[in-house]
MITORVO-647069 format. One record per residue (C-alpha): residue number from 0; residue in one letter; y, z, x. Coordinates in pm, whole numbers. Example, Ala and Ser with C-alpha at 12.3 -4.5 7.8 and 13.67 -1.06 7.14 Angstrom:
// MITORVO-647069
<r><resi>0</resi><resn>A</resn><y>-450</y><z>780</z><x>1230</x></r>
<r><resi>1</resi><resn>S</resn><y>-106</y><z>714</z><x>1367</x></r>
***
This chain:
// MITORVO-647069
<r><resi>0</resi><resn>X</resn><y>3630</y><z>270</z><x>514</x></r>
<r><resi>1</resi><resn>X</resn><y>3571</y><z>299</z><x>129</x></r>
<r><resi>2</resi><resn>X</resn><y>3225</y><z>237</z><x>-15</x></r>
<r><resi>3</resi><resn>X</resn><y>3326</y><z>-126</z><x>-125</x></r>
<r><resi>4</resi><resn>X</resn><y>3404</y><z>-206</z><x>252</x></r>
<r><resi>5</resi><resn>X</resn><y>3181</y><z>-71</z><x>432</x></r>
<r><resi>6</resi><resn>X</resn><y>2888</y><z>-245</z><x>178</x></r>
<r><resi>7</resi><resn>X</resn><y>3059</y><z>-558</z><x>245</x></r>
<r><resi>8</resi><resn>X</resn><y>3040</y><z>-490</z><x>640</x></r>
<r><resi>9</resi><resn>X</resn><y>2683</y><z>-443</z><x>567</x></r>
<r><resi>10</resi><resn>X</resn><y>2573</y><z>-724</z><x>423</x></r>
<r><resi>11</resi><resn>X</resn><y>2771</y><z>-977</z><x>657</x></r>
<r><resi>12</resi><resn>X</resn><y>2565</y><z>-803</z><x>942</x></r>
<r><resi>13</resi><resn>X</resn><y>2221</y><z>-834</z><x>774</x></r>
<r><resi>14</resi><resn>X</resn><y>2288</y><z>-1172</z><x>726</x></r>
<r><resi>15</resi><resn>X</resn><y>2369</y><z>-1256</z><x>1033</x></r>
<r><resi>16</resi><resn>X</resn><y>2087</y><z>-1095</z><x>1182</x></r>
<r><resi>17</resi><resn>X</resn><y>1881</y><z>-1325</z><x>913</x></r>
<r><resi>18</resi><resn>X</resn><y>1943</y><z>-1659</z><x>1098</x></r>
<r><resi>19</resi><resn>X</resn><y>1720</y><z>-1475</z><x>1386</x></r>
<r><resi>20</resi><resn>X</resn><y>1514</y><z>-1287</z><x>1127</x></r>
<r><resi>21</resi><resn>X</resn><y>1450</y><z>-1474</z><x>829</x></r>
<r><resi>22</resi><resn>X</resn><y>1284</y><z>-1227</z><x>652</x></r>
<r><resi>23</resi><resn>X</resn><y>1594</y><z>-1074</z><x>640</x></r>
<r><resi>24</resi><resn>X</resn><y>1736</y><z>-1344</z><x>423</x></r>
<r><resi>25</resi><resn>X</resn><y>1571</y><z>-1176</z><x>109</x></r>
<r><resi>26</resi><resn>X</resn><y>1752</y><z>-899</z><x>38</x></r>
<r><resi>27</resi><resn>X</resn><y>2084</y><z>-811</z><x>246</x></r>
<r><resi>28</resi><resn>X</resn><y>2313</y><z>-698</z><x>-46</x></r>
<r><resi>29</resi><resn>X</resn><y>1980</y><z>-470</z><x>-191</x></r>
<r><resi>30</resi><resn>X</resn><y>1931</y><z>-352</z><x>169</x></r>
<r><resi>31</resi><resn>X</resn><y>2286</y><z>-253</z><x>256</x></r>
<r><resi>32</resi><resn>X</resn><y>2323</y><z>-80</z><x>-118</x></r>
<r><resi>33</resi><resn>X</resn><y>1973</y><z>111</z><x>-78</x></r>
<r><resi>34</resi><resn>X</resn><y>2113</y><z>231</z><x>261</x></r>
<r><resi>35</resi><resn>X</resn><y>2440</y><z>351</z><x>155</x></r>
<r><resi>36</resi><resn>X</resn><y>2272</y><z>549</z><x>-148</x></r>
<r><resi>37</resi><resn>X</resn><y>2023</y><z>657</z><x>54</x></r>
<r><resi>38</resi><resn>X</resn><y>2361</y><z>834</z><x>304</x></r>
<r><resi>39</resi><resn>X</resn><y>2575</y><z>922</z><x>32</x></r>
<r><resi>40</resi><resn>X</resn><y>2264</y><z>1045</z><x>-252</x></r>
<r><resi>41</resi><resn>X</resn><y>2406</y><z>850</z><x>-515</x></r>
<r><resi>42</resi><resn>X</resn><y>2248</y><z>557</z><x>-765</x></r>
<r><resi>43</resi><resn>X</resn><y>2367</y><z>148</z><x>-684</x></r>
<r><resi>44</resi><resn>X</resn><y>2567</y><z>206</z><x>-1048</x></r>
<r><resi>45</resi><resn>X</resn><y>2747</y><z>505</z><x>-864</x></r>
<r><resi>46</resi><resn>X</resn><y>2811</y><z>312</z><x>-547</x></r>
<r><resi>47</resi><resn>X</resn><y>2966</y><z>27</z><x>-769</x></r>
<r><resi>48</resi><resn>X</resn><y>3171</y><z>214</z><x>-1007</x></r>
<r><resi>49</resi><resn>X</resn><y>3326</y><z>416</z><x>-698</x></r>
<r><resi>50</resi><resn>X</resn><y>3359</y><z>137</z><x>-494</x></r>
<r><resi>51</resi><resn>X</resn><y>3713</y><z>236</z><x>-380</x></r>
<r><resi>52</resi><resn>X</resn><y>3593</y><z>600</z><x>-273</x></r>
<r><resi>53</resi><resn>X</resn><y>3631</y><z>695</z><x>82</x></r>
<r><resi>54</resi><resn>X</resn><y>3325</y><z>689</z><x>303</x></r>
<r><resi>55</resi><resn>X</resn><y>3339</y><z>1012</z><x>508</x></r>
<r><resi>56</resi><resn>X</resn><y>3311</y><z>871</z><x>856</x></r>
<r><resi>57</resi><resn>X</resn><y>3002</y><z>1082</z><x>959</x></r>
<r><resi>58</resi><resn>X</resn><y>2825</y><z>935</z><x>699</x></r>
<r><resi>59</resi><resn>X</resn><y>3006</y><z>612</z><x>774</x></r>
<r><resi>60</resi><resn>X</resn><y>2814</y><z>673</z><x>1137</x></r>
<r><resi>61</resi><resn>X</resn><y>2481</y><z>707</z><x>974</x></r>
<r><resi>62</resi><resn>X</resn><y>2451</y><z>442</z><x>762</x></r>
<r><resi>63</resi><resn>X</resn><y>2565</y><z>215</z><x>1029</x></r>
<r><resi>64</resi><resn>X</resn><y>2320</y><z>334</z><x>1238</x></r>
<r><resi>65</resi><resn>X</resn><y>2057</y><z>279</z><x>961</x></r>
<r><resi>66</resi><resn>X</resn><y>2215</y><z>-68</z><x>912</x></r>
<r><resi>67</resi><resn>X</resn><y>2169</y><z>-199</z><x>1290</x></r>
<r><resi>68</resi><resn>X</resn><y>1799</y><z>-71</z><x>1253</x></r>
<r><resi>69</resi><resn>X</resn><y>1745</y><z>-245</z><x>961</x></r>
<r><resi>70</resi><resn>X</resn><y>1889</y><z>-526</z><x>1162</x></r>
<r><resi>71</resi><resn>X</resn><y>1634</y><z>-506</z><x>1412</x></r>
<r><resi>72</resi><resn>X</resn><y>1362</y><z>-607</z><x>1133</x></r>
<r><resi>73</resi><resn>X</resn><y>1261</y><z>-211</z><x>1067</x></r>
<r><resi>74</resi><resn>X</resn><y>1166</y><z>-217</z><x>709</x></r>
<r><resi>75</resi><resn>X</resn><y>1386</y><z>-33</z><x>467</x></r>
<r><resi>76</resi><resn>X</resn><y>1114</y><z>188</z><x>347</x></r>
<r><resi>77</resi><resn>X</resn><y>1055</y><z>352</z><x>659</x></r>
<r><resi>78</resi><resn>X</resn><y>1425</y><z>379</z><x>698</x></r>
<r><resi>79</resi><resn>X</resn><y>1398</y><z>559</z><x>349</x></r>
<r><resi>80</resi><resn>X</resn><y>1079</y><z>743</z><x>411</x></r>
<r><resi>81</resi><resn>X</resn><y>988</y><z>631</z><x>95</x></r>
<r><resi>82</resi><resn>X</resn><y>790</y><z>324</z><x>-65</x></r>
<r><resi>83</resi><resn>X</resn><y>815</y><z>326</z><x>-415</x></r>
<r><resi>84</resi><resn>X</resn><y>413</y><z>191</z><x>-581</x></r>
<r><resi>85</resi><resn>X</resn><y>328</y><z>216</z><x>-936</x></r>
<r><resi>86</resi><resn>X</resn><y>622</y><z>415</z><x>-1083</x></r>
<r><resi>87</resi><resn>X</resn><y>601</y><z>707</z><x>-779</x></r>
<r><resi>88</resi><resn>X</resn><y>779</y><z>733</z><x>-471</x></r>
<r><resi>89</resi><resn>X</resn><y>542</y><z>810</z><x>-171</x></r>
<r><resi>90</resi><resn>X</resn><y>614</y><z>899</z><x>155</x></r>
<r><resi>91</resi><resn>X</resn><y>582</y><z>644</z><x>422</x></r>
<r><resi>92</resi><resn>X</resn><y>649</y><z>613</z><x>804</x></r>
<r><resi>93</resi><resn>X</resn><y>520</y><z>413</z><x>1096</x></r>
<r><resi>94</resi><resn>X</resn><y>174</y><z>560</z><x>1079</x></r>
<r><resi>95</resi><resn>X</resn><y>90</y><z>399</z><x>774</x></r>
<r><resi>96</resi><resn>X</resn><y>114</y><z>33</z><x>608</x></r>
<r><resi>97</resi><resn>X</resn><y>384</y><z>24</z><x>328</x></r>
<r><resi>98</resi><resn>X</resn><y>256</y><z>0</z><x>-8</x></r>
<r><resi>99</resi><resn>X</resn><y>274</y><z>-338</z><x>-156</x></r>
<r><resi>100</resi><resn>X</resn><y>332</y><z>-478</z><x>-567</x></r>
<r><resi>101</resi><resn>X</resn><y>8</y><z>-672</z><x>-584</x></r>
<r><resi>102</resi><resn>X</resn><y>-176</y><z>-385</z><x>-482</x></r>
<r><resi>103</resi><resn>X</resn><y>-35</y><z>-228</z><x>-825</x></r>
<r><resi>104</resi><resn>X</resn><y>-263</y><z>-512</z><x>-1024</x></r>
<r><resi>105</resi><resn>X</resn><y>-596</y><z>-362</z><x>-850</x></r>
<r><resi>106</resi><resn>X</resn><y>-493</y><z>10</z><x>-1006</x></r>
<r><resi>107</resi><resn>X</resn><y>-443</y><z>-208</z><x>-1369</x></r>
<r><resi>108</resi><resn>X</resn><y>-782</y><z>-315</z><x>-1303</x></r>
<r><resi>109</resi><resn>X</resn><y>-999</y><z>-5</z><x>-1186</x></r>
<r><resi>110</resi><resn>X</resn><y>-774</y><z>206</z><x>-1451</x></r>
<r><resi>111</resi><resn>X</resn><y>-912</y><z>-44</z><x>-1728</x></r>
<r><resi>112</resi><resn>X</resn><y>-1237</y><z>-61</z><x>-1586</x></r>
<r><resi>113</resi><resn>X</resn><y>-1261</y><z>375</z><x>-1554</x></r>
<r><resi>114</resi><resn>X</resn><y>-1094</y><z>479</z><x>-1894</x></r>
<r><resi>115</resi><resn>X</resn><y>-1433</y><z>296</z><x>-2043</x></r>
<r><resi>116</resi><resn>X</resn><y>-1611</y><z>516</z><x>-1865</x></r>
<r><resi>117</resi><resn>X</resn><y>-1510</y><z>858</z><x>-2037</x></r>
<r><resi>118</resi><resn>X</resn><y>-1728</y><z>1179</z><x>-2118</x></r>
<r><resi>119</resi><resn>X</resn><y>-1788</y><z>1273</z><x>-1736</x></r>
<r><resi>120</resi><resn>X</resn><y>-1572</y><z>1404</z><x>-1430</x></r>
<r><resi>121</resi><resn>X</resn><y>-1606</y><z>1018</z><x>-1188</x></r>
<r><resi>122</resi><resn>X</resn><y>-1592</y><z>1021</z><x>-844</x></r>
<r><resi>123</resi><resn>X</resn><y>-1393</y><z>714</z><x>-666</x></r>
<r><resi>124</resi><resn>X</resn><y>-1428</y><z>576</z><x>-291</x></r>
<r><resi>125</resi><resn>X</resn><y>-1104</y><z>501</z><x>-151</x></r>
<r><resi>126</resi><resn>X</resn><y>-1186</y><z>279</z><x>170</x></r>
<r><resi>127</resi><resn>X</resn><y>-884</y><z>269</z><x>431</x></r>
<r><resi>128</resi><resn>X</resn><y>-651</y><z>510</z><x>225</x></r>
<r><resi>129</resi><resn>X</resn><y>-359</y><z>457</z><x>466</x></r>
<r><resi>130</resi><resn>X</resn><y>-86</y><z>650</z><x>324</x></r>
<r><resi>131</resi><resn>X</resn><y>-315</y><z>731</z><x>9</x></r>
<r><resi>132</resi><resn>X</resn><y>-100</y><z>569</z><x>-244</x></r>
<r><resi>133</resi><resn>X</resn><y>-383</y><z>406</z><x>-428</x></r>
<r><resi>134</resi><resn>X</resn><y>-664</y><z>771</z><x>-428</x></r>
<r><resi>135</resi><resn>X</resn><y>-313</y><z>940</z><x>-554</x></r>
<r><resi>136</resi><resn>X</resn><y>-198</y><z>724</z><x>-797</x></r>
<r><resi>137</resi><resn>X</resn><y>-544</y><z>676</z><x>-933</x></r>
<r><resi>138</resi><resn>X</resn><y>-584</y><z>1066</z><x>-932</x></r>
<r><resi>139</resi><resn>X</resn><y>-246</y><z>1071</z><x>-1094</x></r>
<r><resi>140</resi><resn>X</resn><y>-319</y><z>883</z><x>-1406</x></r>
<r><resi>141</resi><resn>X</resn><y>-665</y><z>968</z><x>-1467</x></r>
<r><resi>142</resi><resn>X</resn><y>-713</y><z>1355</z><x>-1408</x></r>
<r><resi>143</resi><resn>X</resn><y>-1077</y><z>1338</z><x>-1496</x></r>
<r><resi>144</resi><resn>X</resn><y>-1164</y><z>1170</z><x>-1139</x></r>
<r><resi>145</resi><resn>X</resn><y>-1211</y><z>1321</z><x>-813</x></r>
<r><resi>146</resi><resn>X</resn><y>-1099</y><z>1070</z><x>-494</x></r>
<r><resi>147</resi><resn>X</resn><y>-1205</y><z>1082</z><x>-173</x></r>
<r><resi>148</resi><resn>X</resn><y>-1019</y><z>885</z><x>70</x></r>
<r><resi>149</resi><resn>X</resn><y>-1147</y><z>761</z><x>438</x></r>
<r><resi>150</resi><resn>X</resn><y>-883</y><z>619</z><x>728</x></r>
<r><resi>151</resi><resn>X</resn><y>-972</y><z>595</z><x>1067</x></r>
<r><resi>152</resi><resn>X</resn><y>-615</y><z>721</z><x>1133</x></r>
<r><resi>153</resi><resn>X</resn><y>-566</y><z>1086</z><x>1157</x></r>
<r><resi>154</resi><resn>X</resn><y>-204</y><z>997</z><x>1155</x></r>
<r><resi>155</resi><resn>X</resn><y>-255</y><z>846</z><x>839</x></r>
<r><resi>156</resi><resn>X</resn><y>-438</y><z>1098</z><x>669</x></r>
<r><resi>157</resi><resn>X</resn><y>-185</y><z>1312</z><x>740</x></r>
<r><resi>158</resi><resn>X</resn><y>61</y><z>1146</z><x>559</x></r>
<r><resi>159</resi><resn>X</resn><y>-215</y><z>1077</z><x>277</x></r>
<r><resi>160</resi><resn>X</resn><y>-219</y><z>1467</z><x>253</x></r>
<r><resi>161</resi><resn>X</resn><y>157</y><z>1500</z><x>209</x></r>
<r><resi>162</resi><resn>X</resn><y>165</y><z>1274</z><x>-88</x></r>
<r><resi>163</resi><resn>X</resn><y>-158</y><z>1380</z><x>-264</x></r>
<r><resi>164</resi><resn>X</resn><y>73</y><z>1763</z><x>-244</x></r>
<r><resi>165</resi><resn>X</resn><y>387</y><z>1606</z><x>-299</x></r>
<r><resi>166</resi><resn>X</resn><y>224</y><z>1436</z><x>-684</x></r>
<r><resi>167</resi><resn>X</resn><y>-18</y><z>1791</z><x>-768</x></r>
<r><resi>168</resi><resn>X</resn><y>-342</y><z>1592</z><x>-693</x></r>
<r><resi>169</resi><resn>X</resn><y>-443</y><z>1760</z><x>-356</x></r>
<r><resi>170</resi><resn>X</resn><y>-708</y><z>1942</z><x>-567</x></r>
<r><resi>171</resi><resn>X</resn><y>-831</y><z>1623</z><x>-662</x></r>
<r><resi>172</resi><resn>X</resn><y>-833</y><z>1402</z><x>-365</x></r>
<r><resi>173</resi><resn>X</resn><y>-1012</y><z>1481</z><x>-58</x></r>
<r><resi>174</resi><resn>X</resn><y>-945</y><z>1285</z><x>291</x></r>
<r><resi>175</resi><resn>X</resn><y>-1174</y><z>1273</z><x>541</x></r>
<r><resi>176</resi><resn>X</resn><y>-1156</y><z>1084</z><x>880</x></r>
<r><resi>177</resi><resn>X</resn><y>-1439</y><z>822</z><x>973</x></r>
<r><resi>178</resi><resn>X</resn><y>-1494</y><z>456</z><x>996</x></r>
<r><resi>179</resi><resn>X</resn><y>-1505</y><z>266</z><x>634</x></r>
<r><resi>180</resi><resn>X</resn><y>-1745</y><z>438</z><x>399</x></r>
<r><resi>181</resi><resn>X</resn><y>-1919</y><z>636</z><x>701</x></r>
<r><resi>182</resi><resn>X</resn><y>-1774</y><z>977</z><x>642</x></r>
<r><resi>183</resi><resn>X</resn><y>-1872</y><z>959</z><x>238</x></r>
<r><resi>184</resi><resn>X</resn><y>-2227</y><z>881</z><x>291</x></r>
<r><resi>185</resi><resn>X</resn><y>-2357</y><z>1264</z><x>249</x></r>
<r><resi>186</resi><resn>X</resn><y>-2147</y><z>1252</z><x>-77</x></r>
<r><resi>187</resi><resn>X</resn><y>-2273</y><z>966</z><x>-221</x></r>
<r><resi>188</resi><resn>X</resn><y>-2323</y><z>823</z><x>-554</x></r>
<r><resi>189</resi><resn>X</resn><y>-1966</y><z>686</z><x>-630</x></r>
<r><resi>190</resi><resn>X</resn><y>-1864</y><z>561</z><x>-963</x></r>
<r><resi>191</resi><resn>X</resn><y>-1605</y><z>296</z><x>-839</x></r>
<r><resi>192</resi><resn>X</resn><y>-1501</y><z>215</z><x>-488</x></r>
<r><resi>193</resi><resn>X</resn><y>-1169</y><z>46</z><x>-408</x></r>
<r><resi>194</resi><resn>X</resn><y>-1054</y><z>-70</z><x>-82</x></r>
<r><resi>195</resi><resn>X</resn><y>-770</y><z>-265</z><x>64</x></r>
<r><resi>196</resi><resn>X</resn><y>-889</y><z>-315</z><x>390</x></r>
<r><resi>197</resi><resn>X</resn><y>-696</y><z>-511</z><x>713</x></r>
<r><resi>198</resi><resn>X</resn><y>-735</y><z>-907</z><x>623</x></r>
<r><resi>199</resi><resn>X</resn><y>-496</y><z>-1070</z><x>814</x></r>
<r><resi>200</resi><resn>X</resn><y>-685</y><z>-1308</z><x>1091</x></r>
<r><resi>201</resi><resn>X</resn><y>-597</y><z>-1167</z><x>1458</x></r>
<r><resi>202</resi><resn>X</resn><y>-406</y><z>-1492</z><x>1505</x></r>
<r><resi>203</resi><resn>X</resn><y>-199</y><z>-1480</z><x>1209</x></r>
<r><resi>204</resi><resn>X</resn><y>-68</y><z>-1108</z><x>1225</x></r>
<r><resi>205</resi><resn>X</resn><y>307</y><z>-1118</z><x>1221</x></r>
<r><resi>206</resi><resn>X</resn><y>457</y><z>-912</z><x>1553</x></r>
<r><resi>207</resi><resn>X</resn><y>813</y><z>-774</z><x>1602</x></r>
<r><resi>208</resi><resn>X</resn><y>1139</y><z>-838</z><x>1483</x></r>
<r><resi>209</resi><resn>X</resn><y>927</y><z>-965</z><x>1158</x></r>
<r><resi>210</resi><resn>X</resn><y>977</y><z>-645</z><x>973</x></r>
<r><resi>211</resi><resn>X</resn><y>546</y><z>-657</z><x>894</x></r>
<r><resi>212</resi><resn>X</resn><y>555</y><z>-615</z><x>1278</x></r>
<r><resi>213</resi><resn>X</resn><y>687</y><z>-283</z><x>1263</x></r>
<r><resi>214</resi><resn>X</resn><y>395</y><z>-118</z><x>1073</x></r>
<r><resi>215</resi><resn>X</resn><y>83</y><z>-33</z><x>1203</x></r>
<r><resi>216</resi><resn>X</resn><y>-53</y><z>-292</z><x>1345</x></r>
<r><resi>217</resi><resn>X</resn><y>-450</y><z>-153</z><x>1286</x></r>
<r><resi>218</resi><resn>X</resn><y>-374</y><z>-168</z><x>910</x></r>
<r><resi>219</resi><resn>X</resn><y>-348</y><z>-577</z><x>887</x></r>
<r><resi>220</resi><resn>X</resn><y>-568</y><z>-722</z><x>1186</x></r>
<r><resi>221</resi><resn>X</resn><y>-875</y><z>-801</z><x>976</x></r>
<r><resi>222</resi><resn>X</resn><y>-1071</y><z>-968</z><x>1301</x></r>
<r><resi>223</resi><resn>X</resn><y>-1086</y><z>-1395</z><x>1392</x></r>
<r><resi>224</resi><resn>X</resn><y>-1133</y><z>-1475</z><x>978</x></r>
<r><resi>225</resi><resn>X</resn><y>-940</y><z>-1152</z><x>869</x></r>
<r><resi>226</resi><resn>X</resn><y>-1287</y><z>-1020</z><x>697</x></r>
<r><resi>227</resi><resn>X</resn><y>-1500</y><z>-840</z><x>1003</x></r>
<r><resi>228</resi><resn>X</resn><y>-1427</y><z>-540</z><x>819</x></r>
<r><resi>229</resi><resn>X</resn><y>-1528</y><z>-627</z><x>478</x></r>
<r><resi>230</resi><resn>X</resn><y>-1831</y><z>-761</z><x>651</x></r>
<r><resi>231</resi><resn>X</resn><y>-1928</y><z>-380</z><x>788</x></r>
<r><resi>232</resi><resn>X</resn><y>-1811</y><z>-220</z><x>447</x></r>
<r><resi>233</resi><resn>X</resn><y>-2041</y><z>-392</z><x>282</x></r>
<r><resi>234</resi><resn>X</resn><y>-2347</y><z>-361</z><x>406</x></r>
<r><resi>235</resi><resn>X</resn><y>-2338</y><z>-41</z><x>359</x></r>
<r><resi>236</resi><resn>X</resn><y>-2214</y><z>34</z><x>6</x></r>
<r><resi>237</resi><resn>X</resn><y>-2511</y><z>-105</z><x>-194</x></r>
<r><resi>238</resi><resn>X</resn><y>-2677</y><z>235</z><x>-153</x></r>
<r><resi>239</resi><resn>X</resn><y>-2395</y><z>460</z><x>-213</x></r>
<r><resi>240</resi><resn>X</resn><y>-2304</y><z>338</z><x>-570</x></r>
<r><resi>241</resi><resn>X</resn><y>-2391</y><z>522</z><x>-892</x></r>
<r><resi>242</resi><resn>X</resn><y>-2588</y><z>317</z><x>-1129</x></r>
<r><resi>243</resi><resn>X</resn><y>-2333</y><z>105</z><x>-1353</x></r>
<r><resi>244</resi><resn>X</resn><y>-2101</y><z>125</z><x>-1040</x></r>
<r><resi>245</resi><resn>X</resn><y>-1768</y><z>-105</z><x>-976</x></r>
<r><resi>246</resi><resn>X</resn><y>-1610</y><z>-235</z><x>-676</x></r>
<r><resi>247</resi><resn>X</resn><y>-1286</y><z>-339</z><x>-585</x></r>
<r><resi>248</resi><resn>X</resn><y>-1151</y><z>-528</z><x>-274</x></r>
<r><resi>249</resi><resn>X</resn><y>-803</y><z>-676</z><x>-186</x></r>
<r><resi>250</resi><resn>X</resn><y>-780</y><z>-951</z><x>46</x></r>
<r><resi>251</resi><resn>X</resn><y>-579</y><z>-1275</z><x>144</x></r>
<r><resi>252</resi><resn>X</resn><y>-561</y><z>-1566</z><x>-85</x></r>
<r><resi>253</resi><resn>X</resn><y>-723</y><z>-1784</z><x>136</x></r>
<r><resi>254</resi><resn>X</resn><y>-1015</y><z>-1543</z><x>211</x></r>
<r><resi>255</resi><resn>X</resn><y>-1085</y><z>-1458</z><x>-149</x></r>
<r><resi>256</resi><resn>X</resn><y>-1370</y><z>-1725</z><x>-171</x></r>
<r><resi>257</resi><resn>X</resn><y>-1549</y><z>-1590</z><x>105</x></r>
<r><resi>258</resi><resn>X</resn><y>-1527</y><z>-1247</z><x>8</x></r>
<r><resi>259</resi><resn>X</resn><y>-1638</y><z>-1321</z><x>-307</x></r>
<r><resi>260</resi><resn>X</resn><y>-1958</y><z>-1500</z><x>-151</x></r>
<r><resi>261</resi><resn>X</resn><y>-2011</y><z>-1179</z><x>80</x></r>
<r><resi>262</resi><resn>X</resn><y>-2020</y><z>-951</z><x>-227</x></r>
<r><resi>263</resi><resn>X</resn><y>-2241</y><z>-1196</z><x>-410</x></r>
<r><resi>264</resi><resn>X</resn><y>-2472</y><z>-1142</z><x>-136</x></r>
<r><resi>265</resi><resn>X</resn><y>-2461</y><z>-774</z><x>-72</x></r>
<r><resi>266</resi><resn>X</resn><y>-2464</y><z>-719</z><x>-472</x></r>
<r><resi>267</resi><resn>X</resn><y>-2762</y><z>-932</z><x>-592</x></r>
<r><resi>268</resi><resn>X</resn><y>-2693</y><z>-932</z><x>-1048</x></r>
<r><resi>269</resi><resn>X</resn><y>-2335</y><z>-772</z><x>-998</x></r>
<r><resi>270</resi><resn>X</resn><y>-2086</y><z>-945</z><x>-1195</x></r>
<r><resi>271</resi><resn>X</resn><y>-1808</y><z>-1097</z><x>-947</x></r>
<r><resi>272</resi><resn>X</resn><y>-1496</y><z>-1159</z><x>-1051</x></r>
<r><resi>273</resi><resn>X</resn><y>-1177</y><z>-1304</z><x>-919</x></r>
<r><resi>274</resi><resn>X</resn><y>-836</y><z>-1132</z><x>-987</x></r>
<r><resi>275</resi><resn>X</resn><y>-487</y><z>-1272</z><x>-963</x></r>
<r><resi>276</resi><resn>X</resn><y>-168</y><z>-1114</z><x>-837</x></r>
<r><resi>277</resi><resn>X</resn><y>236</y><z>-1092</z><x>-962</x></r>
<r><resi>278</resi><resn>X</resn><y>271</y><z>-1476</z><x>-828</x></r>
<r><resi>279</resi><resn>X</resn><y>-48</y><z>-1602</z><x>-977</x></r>
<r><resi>280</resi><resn>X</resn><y>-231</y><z>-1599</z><x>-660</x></r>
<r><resi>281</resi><resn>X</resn><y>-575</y><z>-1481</z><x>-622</x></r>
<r><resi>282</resi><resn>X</resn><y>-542</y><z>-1152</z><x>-432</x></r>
<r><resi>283</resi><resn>X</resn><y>-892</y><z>-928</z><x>-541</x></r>
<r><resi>284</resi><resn>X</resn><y>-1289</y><z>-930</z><x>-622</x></r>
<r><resi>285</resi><resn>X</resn><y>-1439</y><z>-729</z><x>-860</x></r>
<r><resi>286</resi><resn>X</resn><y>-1799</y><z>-635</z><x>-857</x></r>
<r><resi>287</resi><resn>X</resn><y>-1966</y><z>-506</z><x>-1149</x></r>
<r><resi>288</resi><resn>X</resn><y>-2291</y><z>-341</z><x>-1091</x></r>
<r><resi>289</resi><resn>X</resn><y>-2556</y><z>-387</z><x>-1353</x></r>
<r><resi>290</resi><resn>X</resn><y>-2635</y><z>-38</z><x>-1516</x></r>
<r><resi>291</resi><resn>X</resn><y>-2962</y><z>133</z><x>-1445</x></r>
<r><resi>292</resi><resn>X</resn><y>-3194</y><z>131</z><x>-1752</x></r>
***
């Protein structure tokens, strides 16, 4: 089977498996070609300029194997082990959701929002880490900040640990199990807190083959309106914010309006404002705490 074949073997079977899966429909040429470079550690330009190489039929074995998974609706990062978010690869499995684009805008935002904010080491709130991608990347780019990151999944912390050592910012970003903001409270004020918490109504959480139904199902199921967690989160932050604070929160389009109204209320003066995602749909809140005089 040479590398042109066994692509094209690929891609007939993800497609196939797309009339039952129609996620699937998306991407079966990208899927197949991520799989086979994944086997063979080569680049897509390598796989097409050597299309007529041999496939060595172990390897043949494995990415077959990896193909029928991916058949099965198993997304392709966790057949990868790696979800690529804001220019890094991080390290991803079924303990933890798989990073997502839009959530890339809300790093634009707290990035713009913290470089403002220079002359003094800040210290960020990273609400429902998961696999830490955001308390990382944020670490990452600004190495004047110290993160601390909360899950309720040891599982996932795990994995948050891994990545923080895997980019050089485990000195930077501490992870500490708890419920929302619970654990942080004894290390309270934060300069900016960010969190991308379940919102996904109960009803309306995709299960199995839907590839969204192979990841963890405690990181979308946001309760009967997809915001009982926001709900708890904030009531409690108004005391654990530095003066001049700033908040961040990801939800659903459809839920953005309320969330917005819930942070009006638990931020009396903050400045709330609505932010927008790749496809122009509104995807965060911003709060903006009024500076102490």
């Amino acid at each position: 089977m040479t590398i042109s074949e066994a692509l094209s073997e690929a891609r007939a079977r993800l497609l196939r498996a797309s009339r039952a899966i129609p996620a699937l429909e998306e991407s079966p040429r990208a899927d197949a070609d991520l799989l086979l470079g994944y086997v063979l550690g080569c680049t897509h330009a390598r796989l097409l300029a050597h299309g007529s190489e041999m496939v060595e039929p172990e390897r043949y074995e494995a990415f077959t194997a990896l193909v029928e998974r991916r058949a099965t609706g198993v997304p392709v990062a966790y057949l990868l082990g790696d979800a690529g978010f804001y220019g890094r690869l991080f390290r991803v499995d079924e303990r933890v959701l798989i990073p997502r684009p839009e959530t890339e805008l809300i790093i634009e935002a707290v990035l713009s929002d913290l470089r403002l904010r220079r002359g003094r080491e800040l210290r960020v709130a990273d609400i429902g880490t998961g696999s830490g991608a955001i308390a990382v990347t944020l670490a990452c780019e600004l190495p004047t900040l110290r993160v601390w990151g909360t899950d309720c999944s040891a599982d996932a912390l795990e994995v948050a640990r891994e990545n923080a050592l895997r980019h050089g910012a485990q000195e930077r970003c501490v992870f500490v199990a708890g419920d929302l903001a619970v654990p942080l409270a004894g290390l309270a004020p934060f300069d900016c807190v960010v969190a991308n918490l379940p919102y996904i109504p109960t009803a309306e959480v995709p299960a199995a083959p839907n590839p969204v139904g192979y990841e963890p199902n405690v990181a979308f199921d946001g309760g009967d309106d997809g915001l009982v967690l926001y709900r708890r989160l904030l009531w409690d932050l108004p005391s654990m914010l530095a003066s001049g604070a700033s908040c961040f929160f990801e939800a659903a389009p459809p839920t953005i309006d309320t969330l917005a109204a819930l942070c009006e209320r638990a931020f009396p003066g903050a400045y709330i404002e609505i932010g927008e995602d790749y496809a122009s749909l509104e995807r965060y809140v911003t709060v903006s705490v009024e500076a102490s005089s």
